[in-house]
C-alpha positions, 0 to 999 in steps of 0.5 A, spaced: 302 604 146 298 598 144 299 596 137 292 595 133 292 594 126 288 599 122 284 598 116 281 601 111 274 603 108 273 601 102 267 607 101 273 611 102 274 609 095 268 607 092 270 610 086 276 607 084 274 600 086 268 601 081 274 603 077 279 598 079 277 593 085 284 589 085 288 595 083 285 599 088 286 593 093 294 594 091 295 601 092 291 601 099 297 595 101 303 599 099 300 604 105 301 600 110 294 598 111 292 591 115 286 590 112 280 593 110 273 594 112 268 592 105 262 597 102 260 591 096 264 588 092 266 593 086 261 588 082 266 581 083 264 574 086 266 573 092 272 569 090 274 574 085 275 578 092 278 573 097 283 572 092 285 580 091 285 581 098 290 573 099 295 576 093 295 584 097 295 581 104 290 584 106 285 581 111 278 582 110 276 585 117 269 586 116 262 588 111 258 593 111 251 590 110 244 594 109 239 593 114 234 590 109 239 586 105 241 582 113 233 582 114 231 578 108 238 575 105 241 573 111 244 566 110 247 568 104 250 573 106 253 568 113 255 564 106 259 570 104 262 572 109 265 566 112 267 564 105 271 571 105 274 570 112 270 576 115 270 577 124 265 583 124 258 584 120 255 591 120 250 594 120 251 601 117 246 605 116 238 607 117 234 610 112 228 615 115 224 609 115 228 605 118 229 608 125 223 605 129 228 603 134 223 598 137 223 595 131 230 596 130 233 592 137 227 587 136 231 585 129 238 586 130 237 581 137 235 575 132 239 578 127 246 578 131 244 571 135 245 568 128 250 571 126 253 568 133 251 561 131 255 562 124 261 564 128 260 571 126 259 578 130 253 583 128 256 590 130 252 597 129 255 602 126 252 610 127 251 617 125 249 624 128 242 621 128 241 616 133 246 620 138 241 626 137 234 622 138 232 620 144 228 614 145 227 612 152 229 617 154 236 617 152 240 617 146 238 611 142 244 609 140 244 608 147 238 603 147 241 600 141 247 599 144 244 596 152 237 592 150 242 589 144 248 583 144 250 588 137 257 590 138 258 597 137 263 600 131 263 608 134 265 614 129 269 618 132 267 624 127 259 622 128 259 623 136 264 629 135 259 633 130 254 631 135 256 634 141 259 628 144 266 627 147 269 620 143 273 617 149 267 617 153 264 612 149 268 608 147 270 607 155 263 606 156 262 601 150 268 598 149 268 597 141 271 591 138 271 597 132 273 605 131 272 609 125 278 614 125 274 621 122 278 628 123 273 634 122 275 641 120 275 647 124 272 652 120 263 652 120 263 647 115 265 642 119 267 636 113 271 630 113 278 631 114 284 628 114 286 625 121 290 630 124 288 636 120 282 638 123 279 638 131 278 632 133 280 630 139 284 624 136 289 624 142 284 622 147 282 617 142 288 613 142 288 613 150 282 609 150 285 605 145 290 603 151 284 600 156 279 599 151 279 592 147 279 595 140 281 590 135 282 595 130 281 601 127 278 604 121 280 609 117 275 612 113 273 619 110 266 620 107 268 625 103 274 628 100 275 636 097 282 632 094 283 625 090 280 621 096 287 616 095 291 622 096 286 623 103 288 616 104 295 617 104 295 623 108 291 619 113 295 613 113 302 617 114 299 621 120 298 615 123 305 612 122 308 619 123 305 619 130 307 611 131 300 608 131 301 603 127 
């Protein structure tokens, strides 16, 4: 099985880096964590950051960014992120009001063409809902993903919810970034830890044999138990099967 690193994201643990950045930062490390995936910054500097992650030996793989932060404070946030030695910029997330397609592709191609010239990559991250919109007629996903350079980071549990199979797209699209979800089996169909739910995670990794992943990401939205404890059953599901 091809070795990729995997990474963690820190929304996983949003509470406990408010809390605690740096001590949170160690206790992800002592998993067997490579690096992790950012959603703000627990309140430091961003040398405060970069220097936790050097003294953990983690690497920062990449940032979540609102969409109306990368539209109107983008040089400062290429600043950031180079500083910090960020590969990937991702757009996480659209509000109801920011799902104009039209406009969304329009922004994220002169987005993601200056992330280019500053040495970075603009990548889109999804939900159910741009699966399940049409524009074009076809997933607007789809649209975002062909009428943009934007690199995708697919969800493994947000295509599952939405009634798709996550190896078909990830062999289509061929992402630089895999967010590992599980689901659980009963109506409820929240977030799991990887391996006790019904995501289909076996073909997932398959793909991860032709496909150029770079990495993978853990990440759980939400947890029924201490979200460190979620992180840890996660992370030893992946060691147990040899992942990582």
């Amino acid at each position: 099985m091809r070795k990729i690193p995997v990474a963690l994201q820190l929304y996983t643990l949003r509470e406990e880096v408010e809390k605690d950045f740096k001590g949170t930062l160690r206790k992800v490390a002592e998993m067997g964590f490579d690096g992790v995936e950012l959603a703000g910054h627990g309140g430091l500097g961003i040398l405060e950051v970069k220097e936790a992650l050097q003294s953990c030996g983690l690497q920062a793989v990449s940032s979540h960014v609102p969409l109306a932060d990368l539209r109107n404070d983008l040089e400062k946030i290429l600043e950031e992120q180079l500083e910090l030695g960020v590969t990937f910029i991702v757009c996480p997330y659209l509000t109801e009001e920011e799902r104009d397609y039209a406009l969304l592709i329009s922004d994220l191609n002169a987005i993601g063409k200056r992330c280019h010239e500053a040495g970075l990559t603009l990548c889109y991250h999804h939900h159910d809902f741009e699966v399940r919109a049409e524009y074009k007629g076809r997933p607007a996903l789809s649209s975002i993903l062909e009428e943009t350079q934007v690199e995708p980071e697919l969800d493994i549990y947000w295509l599952t919810y939405a009634g798709e199979r996550p190896s078909e797209w990830i062999e289509r699209y061929n992402p630089p970034l895999v967010h590992l979800k599980d689901m659980t089996t009963d109506g409820e169909r929240f977030f799991a830890e990887l391996g006790t739910g019904g995501v289909d995670l076996d073909s997932v990794f398959a793909s991860g044999e032709s496909a150029d992943i770079q990495w993978w990401i853990v990440e759980q939205d939400a947890s029924k138990t201490s979200p460190i404890e979620s992180v840890r059953k996660s992370m030893d599901y992946l060691i147990q099967i040899g992942l990582t």
